[in-house]
N, C-alpha and C positions, 0 to 999 in steps of 0.2 A: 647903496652907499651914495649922498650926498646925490639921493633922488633919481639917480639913473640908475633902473634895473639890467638883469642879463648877469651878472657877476658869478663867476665859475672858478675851483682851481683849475689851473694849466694841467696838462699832460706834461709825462717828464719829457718828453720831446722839448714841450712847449719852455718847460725850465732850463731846459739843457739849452735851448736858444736866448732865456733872459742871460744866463749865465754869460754866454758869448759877447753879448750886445752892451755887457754892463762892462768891457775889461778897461775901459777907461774912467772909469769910476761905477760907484754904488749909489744909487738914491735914497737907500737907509741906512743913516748912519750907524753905524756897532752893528748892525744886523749881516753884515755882511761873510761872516763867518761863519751863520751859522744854519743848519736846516730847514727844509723847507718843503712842505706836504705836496706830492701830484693828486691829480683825479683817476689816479690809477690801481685797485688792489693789483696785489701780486699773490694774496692767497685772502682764505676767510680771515683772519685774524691779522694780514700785515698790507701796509700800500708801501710805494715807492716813494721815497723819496729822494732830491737833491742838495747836495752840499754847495752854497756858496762860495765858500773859499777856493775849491777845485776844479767844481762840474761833475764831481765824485757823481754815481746812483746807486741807491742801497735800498733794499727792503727791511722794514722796520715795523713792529707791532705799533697796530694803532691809534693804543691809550699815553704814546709818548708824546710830549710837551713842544714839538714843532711851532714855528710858523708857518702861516701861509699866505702867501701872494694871488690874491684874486686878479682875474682877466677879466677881457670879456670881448667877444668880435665887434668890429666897429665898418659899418658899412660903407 
């Protein structure tokens, strides 16, 4: 994206920390409510995910219509 490589999704760790850091506000607008894909399965057919509105984590099949929030380590 926007020419710099490396871009990954988080771990739900890694989400359950955006979750925290964002309580003073959200950086996407309306998006804030709603799921959001880890780089994590939890079995052949489902990955984890986390809920914005709560820090919820839930495992979910992985043909459903999430978002996702790319990372990426910065040295």
């Amino acid at each position: 994206m926007s020419g710099i490589d490396g871009w990954r999704l988080p771990s739900k760790e890694e989400l359950g920390d955006l979750y925290r850091a964002m309580q003073g506000g959200h950086p996407f607008t309306g998006d804030h409510s709603r799921l959001y894909w880890s780089s994590e399965a939890a079995s052949d057919y489902r990955a984890w995910s986390v809920h914005m509105s709560d820090g919820s984590m839930g495992e979910y099949l992985r043909f459903y219509n999430f978002l996702a929030w790319p990372v990426r380590n910065v040295q």
